[in-house]
ChimeraX commands (.cxc) that place a marker at each C-alpha (Angstrom):
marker #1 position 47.70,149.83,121.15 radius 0.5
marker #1 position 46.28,151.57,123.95 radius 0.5
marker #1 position 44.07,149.45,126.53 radius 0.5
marker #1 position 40.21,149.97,125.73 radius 0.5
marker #1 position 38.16,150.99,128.80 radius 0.5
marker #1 position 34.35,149.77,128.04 radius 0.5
marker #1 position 31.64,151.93,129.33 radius 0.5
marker #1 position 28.28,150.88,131.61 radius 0.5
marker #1 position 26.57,152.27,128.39 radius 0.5
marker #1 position 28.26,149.51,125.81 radius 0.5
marker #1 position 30.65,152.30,124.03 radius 0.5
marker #1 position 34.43,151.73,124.53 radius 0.5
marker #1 position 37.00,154.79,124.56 radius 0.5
marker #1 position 40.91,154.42,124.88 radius 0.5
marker #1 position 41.99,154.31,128.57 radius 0.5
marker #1 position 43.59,157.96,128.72 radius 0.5
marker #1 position 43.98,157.46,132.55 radius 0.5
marker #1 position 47.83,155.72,131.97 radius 0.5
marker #1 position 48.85,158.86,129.50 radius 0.5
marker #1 position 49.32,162.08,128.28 radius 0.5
marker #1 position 49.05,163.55,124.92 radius 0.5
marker #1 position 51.29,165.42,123.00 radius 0.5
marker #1 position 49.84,166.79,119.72 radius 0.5
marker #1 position 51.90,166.57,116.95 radius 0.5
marker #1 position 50.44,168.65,114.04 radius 0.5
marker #1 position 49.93,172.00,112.91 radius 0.5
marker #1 position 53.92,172.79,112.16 radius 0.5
marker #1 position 54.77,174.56,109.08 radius 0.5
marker #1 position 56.44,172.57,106.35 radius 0.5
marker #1 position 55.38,168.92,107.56 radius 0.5
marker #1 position 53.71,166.61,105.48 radius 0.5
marker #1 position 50.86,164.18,107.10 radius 0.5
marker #1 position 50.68,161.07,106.28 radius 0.5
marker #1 position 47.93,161.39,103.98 radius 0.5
marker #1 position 49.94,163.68,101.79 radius 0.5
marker #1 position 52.64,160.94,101.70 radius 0.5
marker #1 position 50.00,158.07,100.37 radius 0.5
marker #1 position 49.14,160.10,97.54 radius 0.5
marker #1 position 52.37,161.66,96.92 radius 0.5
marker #1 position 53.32,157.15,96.50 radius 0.5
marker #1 position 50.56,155.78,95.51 radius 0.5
marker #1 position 50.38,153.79,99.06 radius 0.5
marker #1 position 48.06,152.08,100.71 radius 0.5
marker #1 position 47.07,152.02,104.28 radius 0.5
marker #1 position 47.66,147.88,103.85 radius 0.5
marker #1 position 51.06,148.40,102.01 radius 0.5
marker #1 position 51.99,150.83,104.92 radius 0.5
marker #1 position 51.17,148.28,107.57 radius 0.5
marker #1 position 52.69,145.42,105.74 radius 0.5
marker #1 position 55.98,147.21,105.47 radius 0.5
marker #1 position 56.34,148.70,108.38 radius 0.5
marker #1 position 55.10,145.29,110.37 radius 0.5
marker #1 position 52.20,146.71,112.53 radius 0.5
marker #1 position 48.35,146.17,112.31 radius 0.5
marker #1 position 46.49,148.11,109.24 radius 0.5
marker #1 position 44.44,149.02,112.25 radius 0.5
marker #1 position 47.27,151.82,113.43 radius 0.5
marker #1 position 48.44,152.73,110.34 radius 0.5
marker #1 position 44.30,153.90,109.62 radius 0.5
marker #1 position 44.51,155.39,113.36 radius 0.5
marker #1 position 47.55,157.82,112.11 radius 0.5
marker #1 position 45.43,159.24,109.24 radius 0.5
marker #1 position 42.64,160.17,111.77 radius 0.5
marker #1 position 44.87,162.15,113.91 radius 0.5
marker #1 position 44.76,159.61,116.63 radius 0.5
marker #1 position 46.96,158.62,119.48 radius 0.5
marker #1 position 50.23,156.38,118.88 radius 0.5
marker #1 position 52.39,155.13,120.87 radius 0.5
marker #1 position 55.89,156.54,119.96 radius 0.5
marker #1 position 57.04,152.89,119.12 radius 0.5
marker #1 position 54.38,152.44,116.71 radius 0.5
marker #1 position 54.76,155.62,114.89 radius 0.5
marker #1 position 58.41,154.80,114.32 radius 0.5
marker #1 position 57.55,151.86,112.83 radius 0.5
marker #1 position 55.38,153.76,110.13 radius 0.5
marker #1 position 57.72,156.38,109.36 radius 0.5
marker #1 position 60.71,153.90,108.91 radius 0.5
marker #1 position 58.71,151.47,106.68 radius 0.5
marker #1 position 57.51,154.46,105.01 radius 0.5
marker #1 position 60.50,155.96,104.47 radius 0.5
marker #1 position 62.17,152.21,103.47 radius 0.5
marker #1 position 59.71,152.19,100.66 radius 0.5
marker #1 position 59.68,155.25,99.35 radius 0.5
marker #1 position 63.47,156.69,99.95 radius 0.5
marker #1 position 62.66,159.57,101.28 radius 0.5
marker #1 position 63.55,160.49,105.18 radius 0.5
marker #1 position 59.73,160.50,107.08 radius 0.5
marker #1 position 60.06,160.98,111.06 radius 0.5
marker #1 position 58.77,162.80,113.89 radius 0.5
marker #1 position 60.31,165.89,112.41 radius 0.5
marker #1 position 59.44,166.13,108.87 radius 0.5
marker #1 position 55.76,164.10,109.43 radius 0.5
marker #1 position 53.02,165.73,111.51 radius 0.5
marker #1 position 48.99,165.55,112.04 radius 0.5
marker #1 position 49.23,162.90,114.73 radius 0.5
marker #1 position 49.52,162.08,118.69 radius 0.5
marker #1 position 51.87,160.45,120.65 radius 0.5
marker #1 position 51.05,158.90,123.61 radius 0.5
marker #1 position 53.18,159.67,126.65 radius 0.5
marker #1 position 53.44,157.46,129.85 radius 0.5
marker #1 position 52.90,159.68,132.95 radius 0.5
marker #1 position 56.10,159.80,135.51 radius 0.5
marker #1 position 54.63,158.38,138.81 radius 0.5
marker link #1:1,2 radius 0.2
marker link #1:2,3 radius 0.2
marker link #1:3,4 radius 0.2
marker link #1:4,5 radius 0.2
marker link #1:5,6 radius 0.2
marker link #1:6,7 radius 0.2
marker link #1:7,8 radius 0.2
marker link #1:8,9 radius 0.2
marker link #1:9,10 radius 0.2
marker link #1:10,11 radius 0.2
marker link #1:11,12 radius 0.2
marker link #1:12,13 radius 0.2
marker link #1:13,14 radius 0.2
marker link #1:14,15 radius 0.2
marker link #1:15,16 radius 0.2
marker link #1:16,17 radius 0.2
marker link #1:17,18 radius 0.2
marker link #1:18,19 radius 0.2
marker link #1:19,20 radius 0.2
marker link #1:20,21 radius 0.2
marker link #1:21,22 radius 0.2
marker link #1:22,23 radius 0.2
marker link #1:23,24 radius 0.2
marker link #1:24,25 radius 0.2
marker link #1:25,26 radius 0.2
marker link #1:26,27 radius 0.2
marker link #1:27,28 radius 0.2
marker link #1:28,29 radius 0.2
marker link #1:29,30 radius 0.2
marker link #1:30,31 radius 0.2
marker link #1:31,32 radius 0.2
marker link #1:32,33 radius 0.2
marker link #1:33,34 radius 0.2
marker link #1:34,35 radius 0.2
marker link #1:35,36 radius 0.2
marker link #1:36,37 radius 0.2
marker link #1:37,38 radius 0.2
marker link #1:38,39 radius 0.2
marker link #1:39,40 radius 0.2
marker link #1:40,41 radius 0.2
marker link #1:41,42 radius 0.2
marker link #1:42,43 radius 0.2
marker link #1:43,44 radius 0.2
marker link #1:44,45 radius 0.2
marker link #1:45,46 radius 0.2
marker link #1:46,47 radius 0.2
marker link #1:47,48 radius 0.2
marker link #1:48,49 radius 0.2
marker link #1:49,50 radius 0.2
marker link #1:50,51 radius 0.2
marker link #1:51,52 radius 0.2
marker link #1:52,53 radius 0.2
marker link #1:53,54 radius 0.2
marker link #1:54,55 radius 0.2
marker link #1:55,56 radius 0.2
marker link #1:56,57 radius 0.2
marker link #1:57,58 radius 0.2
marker link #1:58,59 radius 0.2
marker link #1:59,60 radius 0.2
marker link #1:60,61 radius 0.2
marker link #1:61,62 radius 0.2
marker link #1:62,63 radius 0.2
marker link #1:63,64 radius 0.2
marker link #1:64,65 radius 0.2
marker link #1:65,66 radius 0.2
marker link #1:66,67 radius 0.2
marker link #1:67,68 radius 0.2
marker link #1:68,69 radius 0.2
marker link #1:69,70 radius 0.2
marker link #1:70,71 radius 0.2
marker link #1:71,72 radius 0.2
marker link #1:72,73 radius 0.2
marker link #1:73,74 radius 0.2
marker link #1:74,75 radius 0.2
marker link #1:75,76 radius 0.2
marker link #1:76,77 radius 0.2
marker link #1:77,78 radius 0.2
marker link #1:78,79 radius 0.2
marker link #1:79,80 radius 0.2
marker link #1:80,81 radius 0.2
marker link #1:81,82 radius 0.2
marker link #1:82,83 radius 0.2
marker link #1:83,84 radius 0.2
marker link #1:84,85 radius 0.2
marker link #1:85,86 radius 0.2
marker link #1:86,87 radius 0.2
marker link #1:87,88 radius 0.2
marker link #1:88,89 radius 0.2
marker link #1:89,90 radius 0.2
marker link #1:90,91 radius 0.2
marker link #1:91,92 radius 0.2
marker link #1:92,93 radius 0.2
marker link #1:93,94 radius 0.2
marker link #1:94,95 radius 0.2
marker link #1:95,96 radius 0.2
marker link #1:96,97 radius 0.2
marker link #1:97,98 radius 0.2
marker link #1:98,99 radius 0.2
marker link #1:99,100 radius 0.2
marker link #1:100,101 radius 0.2
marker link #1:101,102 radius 0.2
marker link #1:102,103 radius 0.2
view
């Protein structure tokens, strides 16, 4: 996940400093994840459990949040394990992937 950077006020944001963003949505004929879990019947908990990464990440995906391109892999091939179908980067959008900078 990404680091947490805590704020002098008590809230606590994902340290964006160490990445970029790429979105990842938006493209015409991809499913989101959400249309997967209720085209299965799946869970966010069967999701995590099969594709070996916190529930946590697998909740963060549905929210259009940031993932780490590791991560996301991880969901789409326990996913697509599951269910027989082929989910990946190409056929599954309404996400981010985090991108290290180049320094």
């Amino acid at each position: 996940m990404l680091p947490i950077e805590r704020k002098k006020d008590g809230t606590s944001s994902p340290d964006l400093k160490a990445v970029a963003s790429a979105p990842q949505e938006g493209e015409e004929g991809k499913v989101t994840l959400l249309d997967i879990k209720r085209r299965h019947g799946l869970s966010t908990y069967a999701i995590a459990a099969v594709a070996g990464v916190e529930p946590g990440l697998v909740y963060w995906m549905e929210q259009r949040g940031i993932l780490l391109q590791k991560d996301l892999e991880k969901i789409l091939g326990g996913i697509s394990r599951v269910t027989g179908q082929n989910y990946s980067m190409e056929t599954v959008g309404g996400y981010w992937v985090s991108i290290e900078k180049q320094v």
